[in-house]
C-alpha positions in Angstrom: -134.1 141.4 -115.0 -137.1 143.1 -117.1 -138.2 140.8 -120.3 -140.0 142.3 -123.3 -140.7 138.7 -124.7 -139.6 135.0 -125.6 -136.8 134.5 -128.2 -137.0 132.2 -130.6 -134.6 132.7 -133.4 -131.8 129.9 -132.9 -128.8 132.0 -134.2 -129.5 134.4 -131.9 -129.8 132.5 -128.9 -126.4 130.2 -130.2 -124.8 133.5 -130.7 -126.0 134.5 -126.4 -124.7 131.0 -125.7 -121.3 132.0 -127.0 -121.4 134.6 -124.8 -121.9 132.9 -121.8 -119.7 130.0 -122.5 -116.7 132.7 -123.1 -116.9 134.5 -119.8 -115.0 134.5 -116.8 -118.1 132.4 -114.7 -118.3 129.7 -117.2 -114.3 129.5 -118.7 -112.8 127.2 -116.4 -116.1 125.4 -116.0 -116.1 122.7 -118.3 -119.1 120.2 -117.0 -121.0 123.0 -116.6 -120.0 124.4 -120.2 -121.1 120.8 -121.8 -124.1 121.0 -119.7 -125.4 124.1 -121.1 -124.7 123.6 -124.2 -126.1 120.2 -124.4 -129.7 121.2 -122.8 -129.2 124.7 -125.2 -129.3 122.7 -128.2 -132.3 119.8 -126.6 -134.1 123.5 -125.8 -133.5 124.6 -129.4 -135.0 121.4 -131.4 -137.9 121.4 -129.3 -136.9 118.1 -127.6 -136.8 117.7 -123.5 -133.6 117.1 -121.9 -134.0 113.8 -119.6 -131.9 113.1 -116.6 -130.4 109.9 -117.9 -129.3 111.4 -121.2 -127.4 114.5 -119.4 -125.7 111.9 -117.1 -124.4 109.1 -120.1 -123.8 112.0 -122.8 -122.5 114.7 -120.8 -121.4 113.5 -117.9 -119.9 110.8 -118.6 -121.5 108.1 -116.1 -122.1 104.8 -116.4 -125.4 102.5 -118.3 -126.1 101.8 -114.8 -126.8 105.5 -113.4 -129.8 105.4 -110.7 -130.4 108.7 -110.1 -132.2 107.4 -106.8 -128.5 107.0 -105.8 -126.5 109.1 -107.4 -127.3 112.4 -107.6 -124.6 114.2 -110.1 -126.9 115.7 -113.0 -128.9 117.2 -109.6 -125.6 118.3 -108.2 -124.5 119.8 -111.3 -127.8 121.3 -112.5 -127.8 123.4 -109.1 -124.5 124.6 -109.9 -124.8 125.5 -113.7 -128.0 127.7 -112.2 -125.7 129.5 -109.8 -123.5 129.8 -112.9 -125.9 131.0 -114.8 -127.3 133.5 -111.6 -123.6 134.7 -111.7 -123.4 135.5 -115.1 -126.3 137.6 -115.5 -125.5 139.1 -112.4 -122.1 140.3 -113.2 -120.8 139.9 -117.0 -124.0 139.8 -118.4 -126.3 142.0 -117.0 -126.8 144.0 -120.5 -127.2 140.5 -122.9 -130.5 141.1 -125.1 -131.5 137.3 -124.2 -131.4 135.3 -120.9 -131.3 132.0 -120.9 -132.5 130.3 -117.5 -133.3 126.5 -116.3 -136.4 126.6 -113.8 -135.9 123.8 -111.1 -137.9 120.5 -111.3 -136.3 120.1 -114.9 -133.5 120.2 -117.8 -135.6 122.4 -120.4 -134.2 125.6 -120.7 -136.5 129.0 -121.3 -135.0 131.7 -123.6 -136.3 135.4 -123.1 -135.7 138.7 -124.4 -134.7 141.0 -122.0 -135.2 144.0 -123.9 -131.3 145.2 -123.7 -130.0 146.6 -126.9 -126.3 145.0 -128.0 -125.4 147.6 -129.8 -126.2 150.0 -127.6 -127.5 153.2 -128.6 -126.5 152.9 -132.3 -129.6 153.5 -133.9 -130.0 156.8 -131.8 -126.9 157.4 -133.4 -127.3 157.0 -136.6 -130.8 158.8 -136.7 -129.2 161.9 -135.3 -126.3 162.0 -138.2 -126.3 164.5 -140.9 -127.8 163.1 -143.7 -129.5 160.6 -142.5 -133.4 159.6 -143.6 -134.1 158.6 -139.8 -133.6 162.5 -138.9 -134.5 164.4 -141.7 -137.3 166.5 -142.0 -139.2 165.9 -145.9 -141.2 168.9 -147.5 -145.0 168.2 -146.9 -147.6 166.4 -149.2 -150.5 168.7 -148.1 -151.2 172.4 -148.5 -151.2 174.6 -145.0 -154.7 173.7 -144.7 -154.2 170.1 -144.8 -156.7 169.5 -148.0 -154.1 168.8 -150.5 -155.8 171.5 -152.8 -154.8 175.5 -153.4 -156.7 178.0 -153.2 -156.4 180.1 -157.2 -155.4 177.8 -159.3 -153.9 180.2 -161.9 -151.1 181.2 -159.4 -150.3 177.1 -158.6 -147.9 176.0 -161.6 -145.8 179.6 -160.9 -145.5 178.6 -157.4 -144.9 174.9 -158.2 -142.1 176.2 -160.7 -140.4 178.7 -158.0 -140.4 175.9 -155.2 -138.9 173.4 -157.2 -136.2 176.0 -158.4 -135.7 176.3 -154.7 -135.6 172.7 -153.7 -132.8 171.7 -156.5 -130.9 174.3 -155.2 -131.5 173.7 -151.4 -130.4 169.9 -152.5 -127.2 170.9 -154.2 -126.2 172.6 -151.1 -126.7 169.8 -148.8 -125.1 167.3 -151.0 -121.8 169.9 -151.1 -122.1 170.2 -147.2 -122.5 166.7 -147.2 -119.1 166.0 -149.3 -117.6 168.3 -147.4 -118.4 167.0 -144.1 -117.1 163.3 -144.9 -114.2 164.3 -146.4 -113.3 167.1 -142.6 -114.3 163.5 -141.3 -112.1 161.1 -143.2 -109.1 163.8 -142.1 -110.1 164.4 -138.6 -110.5 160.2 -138.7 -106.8 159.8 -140.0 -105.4 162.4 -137.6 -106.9 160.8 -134.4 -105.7 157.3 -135.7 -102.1 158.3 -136.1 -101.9 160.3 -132.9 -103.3 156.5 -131.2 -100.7 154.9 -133.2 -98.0 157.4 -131.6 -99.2 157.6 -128.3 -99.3 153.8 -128.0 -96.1 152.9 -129.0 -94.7 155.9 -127.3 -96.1 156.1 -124.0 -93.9 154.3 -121.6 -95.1 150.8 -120.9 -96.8 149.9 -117.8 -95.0 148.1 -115.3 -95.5 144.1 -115.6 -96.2 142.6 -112.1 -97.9 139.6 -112.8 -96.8 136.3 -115.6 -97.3 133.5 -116.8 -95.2 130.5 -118.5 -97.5 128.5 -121.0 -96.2 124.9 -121.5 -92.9 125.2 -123.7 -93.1 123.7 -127.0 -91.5 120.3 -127.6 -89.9 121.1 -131.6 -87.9 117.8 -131.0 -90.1 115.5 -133.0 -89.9 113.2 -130.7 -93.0 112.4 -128.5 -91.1 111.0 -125.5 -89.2 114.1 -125.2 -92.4 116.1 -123.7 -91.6 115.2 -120.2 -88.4 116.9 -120.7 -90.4 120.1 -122.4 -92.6 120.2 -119.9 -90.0 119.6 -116.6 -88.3 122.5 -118.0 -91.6 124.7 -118.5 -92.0 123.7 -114.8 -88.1 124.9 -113.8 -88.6 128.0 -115.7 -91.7 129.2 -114.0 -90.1 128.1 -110.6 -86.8 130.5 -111.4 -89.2 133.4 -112.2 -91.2 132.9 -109.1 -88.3 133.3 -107.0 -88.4 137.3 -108.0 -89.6 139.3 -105.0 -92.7 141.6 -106.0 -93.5 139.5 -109.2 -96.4 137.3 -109.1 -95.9 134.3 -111.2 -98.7 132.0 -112.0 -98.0 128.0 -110.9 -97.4 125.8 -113.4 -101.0 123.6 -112.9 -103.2 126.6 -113.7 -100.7 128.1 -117.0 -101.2 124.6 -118.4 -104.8 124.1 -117.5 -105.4 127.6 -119.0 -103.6 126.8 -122.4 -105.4 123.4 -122.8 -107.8 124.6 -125.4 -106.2 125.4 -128.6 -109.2 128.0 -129.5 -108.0 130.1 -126.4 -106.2 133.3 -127.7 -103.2 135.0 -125.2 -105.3 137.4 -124.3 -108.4 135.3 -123.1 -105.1 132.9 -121.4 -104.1 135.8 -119.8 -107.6 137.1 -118.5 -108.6 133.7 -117.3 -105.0 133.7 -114.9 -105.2 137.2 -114.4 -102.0 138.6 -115.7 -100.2 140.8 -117.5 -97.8 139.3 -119.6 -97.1 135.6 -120.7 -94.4 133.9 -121.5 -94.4 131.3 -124.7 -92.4 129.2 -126.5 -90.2 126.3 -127.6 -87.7 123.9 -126.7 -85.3 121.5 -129.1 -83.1 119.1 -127.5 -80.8 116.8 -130.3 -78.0 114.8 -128.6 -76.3 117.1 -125.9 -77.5 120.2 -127.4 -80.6 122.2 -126.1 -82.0 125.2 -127.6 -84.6 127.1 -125.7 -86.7 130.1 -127.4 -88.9 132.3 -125.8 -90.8 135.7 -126.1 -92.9 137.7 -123.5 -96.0 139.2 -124.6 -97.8 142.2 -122.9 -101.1 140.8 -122.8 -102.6 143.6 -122.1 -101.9 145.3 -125.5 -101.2 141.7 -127.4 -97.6 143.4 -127.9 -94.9 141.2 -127.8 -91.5 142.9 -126.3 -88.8 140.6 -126.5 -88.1 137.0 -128.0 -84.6 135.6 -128.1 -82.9 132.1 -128.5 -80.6 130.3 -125.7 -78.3 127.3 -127.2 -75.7 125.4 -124.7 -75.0 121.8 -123.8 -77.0 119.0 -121.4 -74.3 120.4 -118.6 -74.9 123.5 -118.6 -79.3 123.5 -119.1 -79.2 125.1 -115.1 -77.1 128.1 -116.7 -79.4 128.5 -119.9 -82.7 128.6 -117.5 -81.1 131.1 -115.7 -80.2 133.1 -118.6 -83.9 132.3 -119.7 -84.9 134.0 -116.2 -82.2 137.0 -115.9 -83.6 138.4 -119.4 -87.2 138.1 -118.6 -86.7 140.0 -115.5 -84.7 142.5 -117.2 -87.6 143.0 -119.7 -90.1 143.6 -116.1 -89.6 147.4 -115.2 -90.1 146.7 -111.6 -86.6 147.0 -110.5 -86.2 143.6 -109.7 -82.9 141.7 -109.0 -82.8 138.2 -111.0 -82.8 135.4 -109.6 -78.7 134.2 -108.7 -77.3 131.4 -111.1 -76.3 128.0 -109.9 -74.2 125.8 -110.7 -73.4 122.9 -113.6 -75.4 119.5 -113.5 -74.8 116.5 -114.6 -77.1 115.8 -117.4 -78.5 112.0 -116.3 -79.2 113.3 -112.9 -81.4 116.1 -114.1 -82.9 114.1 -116.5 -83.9 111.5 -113.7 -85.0 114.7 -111.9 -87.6 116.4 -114.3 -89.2 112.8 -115.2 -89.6 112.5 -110.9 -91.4 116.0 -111.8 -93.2 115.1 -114.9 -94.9 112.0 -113.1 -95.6 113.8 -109.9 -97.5 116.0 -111.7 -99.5 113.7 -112.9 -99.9 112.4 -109.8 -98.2 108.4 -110.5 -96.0 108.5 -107.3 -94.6 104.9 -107.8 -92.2 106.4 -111.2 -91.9 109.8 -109.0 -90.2 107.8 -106.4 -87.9 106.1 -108.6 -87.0 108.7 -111.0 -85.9 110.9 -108.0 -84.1 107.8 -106.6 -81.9 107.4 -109.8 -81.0 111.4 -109.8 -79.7 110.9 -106.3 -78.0 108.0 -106.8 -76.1 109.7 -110.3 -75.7 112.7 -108.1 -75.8 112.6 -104.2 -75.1 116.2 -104.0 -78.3 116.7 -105.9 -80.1 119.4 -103.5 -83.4 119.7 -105.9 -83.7 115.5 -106.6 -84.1 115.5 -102.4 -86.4 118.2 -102.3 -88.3 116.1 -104.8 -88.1 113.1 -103.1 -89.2 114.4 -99.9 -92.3 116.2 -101.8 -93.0 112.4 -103.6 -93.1 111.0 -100.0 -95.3 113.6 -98.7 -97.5 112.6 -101.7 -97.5 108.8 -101.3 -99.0 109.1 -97.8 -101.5 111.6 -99.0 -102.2 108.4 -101.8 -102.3 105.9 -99.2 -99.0 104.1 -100.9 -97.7 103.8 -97.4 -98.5 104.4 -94.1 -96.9 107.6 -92.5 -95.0 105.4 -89.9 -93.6 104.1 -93.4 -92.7 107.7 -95.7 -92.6 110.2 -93.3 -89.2 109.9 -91.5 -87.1 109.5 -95.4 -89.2 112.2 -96.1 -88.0 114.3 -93.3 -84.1 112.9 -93.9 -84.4 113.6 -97.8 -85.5 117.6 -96.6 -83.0 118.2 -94.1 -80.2 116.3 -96.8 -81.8 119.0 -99.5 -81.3 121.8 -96.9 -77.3 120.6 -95.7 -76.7 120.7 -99.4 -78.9 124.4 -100.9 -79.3 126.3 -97.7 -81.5 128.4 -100.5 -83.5 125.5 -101.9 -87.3 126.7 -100.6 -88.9 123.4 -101.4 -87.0 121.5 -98.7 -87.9 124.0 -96.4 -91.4 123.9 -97.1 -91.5 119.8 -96.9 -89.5 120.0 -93.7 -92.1 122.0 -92.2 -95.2 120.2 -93.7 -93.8 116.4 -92.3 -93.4 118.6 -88.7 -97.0 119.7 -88.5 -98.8 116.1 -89.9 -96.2 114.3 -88.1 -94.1 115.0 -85.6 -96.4 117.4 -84.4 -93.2 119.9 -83.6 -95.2 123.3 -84.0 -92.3 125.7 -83.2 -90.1 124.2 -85.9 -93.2 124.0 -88.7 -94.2 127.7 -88.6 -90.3 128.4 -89.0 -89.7 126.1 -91.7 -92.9 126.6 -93.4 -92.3 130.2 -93.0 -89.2 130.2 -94.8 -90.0 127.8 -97.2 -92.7 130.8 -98.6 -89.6 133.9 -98.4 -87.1 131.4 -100.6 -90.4 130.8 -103.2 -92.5 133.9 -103.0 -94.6 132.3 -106.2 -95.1 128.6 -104.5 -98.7 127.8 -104.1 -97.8 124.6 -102.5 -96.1 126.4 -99.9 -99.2 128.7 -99.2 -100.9 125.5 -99.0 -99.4 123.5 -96.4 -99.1 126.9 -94.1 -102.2 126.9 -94.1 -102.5 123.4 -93.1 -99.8 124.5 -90.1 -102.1 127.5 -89.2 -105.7 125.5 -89.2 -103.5 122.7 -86.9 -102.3 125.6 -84.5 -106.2 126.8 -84.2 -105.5 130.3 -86.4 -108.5 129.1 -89.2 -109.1 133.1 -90.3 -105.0 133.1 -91.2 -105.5 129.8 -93.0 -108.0 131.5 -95.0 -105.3 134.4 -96.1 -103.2 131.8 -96.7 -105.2 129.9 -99.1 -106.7 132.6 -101.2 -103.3 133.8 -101.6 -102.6 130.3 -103.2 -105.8 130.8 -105.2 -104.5 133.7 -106.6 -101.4 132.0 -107.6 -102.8 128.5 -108.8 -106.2 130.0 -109.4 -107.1 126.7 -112.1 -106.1 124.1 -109.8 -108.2 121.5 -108.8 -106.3 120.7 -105.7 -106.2 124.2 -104.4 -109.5 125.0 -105.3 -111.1 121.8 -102.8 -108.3 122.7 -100.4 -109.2 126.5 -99.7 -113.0 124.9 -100.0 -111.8 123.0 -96.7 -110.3 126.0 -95.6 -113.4 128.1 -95.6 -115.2 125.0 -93.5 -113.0 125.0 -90.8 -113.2 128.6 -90.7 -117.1 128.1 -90.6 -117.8 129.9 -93.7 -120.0 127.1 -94.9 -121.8 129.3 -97.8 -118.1 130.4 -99.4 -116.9 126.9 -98.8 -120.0 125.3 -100.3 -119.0 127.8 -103.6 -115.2 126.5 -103.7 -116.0 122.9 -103.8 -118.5 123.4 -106.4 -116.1 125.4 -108.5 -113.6 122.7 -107.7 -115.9 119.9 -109.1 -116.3 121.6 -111.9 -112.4 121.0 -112.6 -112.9 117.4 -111.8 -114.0 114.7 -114.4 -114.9 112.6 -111.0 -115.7 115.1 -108.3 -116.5 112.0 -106.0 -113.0 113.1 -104.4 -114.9 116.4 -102.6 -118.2 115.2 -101.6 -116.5 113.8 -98.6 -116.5 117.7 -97.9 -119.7 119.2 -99.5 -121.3 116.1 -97.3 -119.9 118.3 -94.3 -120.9 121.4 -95.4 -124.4 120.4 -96.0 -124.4 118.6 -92.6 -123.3 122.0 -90.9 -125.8 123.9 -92.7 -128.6 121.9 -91.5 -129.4 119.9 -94.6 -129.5 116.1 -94.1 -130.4 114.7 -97.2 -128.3 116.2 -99.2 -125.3 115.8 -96.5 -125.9 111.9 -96.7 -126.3 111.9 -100.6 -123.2 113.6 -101.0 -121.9 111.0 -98.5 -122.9 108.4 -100.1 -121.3 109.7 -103.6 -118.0 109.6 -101.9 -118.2 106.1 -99.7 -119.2 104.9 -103.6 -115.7 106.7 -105.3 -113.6 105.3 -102.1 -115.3 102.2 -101.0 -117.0 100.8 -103.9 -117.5 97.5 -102.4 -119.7 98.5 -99.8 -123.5 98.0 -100.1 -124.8 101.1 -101.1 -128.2 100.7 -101.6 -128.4 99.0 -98.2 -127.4 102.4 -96.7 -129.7 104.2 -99.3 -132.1 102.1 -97.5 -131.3 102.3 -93.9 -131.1 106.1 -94.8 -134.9 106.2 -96.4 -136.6 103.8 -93.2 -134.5 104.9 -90.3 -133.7 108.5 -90.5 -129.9 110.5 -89.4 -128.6 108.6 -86.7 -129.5 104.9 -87.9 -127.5 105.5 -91.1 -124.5 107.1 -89.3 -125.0 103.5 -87.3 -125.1 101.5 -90.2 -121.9 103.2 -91.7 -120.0 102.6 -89.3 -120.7 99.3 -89.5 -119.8 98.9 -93.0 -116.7 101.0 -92.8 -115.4 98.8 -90.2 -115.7 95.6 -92.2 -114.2 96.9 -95.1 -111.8 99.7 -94.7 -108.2 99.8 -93.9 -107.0 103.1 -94.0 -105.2 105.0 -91.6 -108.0 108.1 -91.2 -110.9 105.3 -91.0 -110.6 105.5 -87.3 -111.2 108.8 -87.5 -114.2 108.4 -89.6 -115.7 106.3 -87.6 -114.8 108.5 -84.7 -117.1 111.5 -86.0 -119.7 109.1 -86.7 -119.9 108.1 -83.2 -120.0 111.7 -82.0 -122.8 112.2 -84.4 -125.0 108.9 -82.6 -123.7 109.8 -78.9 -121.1 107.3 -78.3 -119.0 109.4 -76.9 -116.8 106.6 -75.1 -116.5 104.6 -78.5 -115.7 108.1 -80.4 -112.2 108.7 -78.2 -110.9 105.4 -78.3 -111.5 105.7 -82.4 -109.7 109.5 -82.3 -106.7 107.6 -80.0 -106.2 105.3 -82.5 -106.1 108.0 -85.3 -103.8 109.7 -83.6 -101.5 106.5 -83.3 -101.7 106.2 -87.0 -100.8 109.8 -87.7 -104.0 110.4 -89.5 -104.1 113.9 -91.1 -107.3 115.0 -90.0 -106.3 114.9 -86.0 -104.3 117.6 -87.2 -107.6 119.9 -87.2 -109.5 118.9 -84.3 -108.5 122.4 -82.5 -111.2 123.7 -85.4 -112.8 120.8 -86.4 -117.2 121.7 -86.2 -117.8 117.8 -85.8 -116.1 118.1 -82.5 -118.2 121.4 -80.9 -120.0 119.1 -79.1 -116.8 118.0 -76.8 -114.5 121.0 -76.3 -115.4 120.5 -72.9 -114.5 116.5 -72.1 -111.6 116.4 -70.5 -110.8 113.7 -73.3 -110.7 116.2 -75.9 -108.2 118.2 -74.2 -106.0 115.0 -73.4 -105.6 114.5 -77.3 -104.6 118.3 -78.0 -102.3 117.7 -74.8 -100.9 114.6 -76.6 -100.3 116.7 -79.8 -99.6 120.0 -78.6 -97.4 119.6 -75.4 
């Protein structure tokens, strides 16, 4: 990008840092967003921006940061330069000022780059009737450029006739000139009412894509937003089972609507879609009165609101009504989703607090809150679905071991199924406890399969297909799979690090590398995906930053270990030794089930190839996820051919 000069006035560069901040790059971004504008504003007061600072102020770490150790502000300084790289690639190509952090530092450099905002305005105006910019003035100088004429008896006659002319030539301009503005002002008023018309009037494009922001909770009572937002969440899960409309998931419509400052349309933008759904919610006693509007964000038009009042028993029916209206307003042609039956008001209270904490990712209150709706109602199909989903969830956690969750799990989706041969969650959960499981392949792509043709719309579904298709060695459908996912949960943390993964096992390490940055940027403690940018890095060739990234998880997972030791071992000893010396440490303090597994890759990475399969038999025993991947697995290139390897895909894949 060409630069004309440095810029210096502060409003102007604030005004450029609005600009970035506001875009599509840096919206969802918030570290990265806190980290520009913090250094900005150092930058601006002539002060330097200090490692320490940007990691107590803006990043939120500890008194005791050592950057020798932990290398976040790094981390996140390379990404707000790609960021920034993006920005100025894409949105922002034509900004009069770029704004740039050279390596080795925090200070940022402002520059002119000689683009004009406005365009060619001034051209404009300097070519308009009238205008001083464009218009020619009589000359002060006689032909011969002296200033004097030649016989000055003739010069006041002269002088008298050109003035004569020149009032006149003036009075005819000004009349042009009135005339003009006022065929203008007309001209202006026509075009504007034929807009008007034509915008009102023109059929309405077709909507194909929504969003459901979090319903408002008008009860006045604070402990009533779980109920508010449980019904936000059943609202968006009816619409998503429309065929050929894409609904947004409920994670990235709440992340979106987080900041109040957001308007619909920038909501909208960030999700990518064209209409939104809003509104309220007021439950008093038995009675429950839901109102809602959609609103074409596209134009900012709204094109229908209405109220829905019933009782506690019937709250399936008024979601449905809820849903069958919305998709009448849709032009697409679309059949609503079919109505179900009554519920009995305790049970699907129990059930939307078992969602409202797994959202929020406390599985202990998930559990019982979808015990108690099964025990009110043990014909409850959804409060199984949920259960088997919390299960699923509490292994992920490490709140049990699989041996422990998995089989209720795999009872509460086949109960879900007997009772809702519709119900697409308990499809989806039958298949997911298959793959990481029972290892029964024919079954999970079924299941899994139809799990995603019941809920069109479910991200999660996407999500542990592609899980099943990375396990059955098909890593470029995994990929589909997951961006598909992305494009329906597109502000989710989870799915964000999980199509990151994705892209690694299909050996897409630069993409992948990309994701999980964007992912930490989502995450106040992105400890939870160096695990996998330490992988990356690895594949890529790039040991020091594979083993600082390692060392940034072992310290979010394992924070009793010795750290600095490692650092150490790391510094004196080189690759292998500290592989050595982690395993060590992991196998003195570490209990979970996939620390076999660890330990197993770090064996393959020193040459112990013996002491490497008896760690991945003992995974396998323990049902550790990650076997489920060794068919794509990089860490294991090295042994595709020991007959060892293919006696553990034997033992999973017979």
């Amino acid at each position: 990008m060409d630069r004309s000069g440095s810029a210096t006035d502060p409003e102007e560069i604030r005004l450029q840092l609005q600009r970035i901040l506001a875009s599509k790059v840096f919206y969802a971004a918030q570290r990265s967003q806190a980290f520009l504008r913090y250094v900005v504003e150092k930058s601006i007061a002539g002060l330097l921006p200090k490692e320490y600072e940007v990691a107590i102020e803006v990043l939120e770490r500890s008194a005791a940061y050592d950057p020798t150790i932990d290398s976040t502000v790094r981390v996140e300084a390379s990404r707000l330069r790609n960021r920034l790289r993006e920005y100025y690639d894409t949105e922002g190509k034509h900004d009069p000022i770029l704004i740039e952090i050279p390596k080795g530092g925090y200070s940022v450099v402002f520059s002119q780059t000689g683009h004009n905002p406005n365009g060619n305005a001034g051209a404009l105006l300097a070519s308009a009737p009238g205008s001083t910019t464009g218009e020619r003035t009589p000359s002060a100088t006689g032909r011969n450029g002296t200033g004097a004429a030649h016989g000055s008896e003739s010069v006041p006659s002269n002088s008298a006739r050109s003035a004569s002319k020149d009032a006149t030539r003036t009075r005819g301009r000004r009349r042009t000139l009135v005339w003009i503005s006022l065929l203008a002002t007309f001209s202006l008023a026509v075009i504007f009412s034929i807009w008007v018309f034509m915008r009102w009037e023109r059929p309405r494009a077709p909507i194909r894509s929504l969003a459901v922001l979090p319903l408002n909770n008008l009860s006045g009572d604070p402990a009533q937003d779980y109920f508010a937002a449980g019904m936000t969440d059943e609202l968006t899960t009816e619409l998503a089972r429309i065929h050929g409309l894409r609904v947004v998931s409920r994670t990235s419509s709440f992340a979106a609507s987080r900041s109040s400052q957001s308007s619909l349309p920038q909501i909208a933008d960030a999700l990518q879609v064209d209409a939104v759904v809003e509104g309220s919610i007021v439950r008093s006693g038995d009675r429950i009165r839901i109102t809602v509007q959609l609103i074409d964000a596209r134009t900012d038009r709204h094109l229908w609101a209405q109220s829905f009042e019933g009782t506690a028993v019937d709250v399936l029916t008024l979601q449905d009504s809820v849903a069958q209206q919305i998709a009448t307003q849709v032009p697409l042609g679309l059949a609503p989703p079919s109505p179900r039956p009554a519920v009995i008001p305790a049970a699907h209270d129990a059930y939307l607090r078992g969602r409202y904490f797994l959202n929020k990712q406390d599985i202990p209150h998930s559990l019982d809150s979808f015990q108690q709706a099964i025990a009110i109602d043990p014909t409850y199909a959804s409060a199984y679905a949920g259960y088997s989903s919390a299960l699923d969830a509490a292994t992920t956690f490490g709140i049990g071991t699989p041996e422990q969750l998995m089989p209720k799990a795999l009872a509460a989706a086949q109960r879900a199924i007997q009772l809702d041969p519709q119900n697409g969650e308990a499809y989806t959960e039958l298949g997911s406890v298959q793959t990481i499981y029972e290892w029964d392949w024919t079954a999970a792509e079924q299941n899994l399969t139809r799990g995603i043709s019941l809920n069109p719309n479910d991200s999660v579904a996407e999500v542990k297909y592609a899980v099943y298709l990375d396990a059955a060695g098909r890593p470029q459908d995994a990929v589909t799979h997951m961006r598909r996912a992305f494009e329906l949960d597109p502000l989710s943390f989870f799915v964000n690090r999980r199509l990151g993964a994705t892209l690694y096992l299909a050996r897409e390490y630069d993409a992948a590398l990309a994701q999980m940055q964007r992912a930490a940027e989502m995450e106040h403690q992105p400890g939870s995906i160096d695990n996998y940018m330490s992988l990356i890095y690895e594949q890529k060739g790039e040991h020091d930053e594979a083993v600082l990234h390692d060392l940034i998880a072992l310290l979010g997972a394992q924070p009793q270990l010795n750290i600095a030791a490692l650092v150490a071992v790391y510094q004196e000893h080189g690759w292998q030794s500290y592989w050595r010396a982690r395993t060590l440490a992991l196998l003195t303090a570490s209990v979970h089930p996939c620390t076999a597994y660890e330990i197993g890759v770090d064996d393959l990475r020193v040459n112990d190839l013996n002491h490497a399969f008896d760690s991945f038999q003992h995974a396998l025993d323990n049902h550790c996820l990650y076997m489920a991947f060794i068919r794509v697995d990089p860490l294991l290139d090295s042994v595709r051919r020991d007959s060892r390897y293919a006696a553990l895909l034997k033992r999973m894949h017979q």
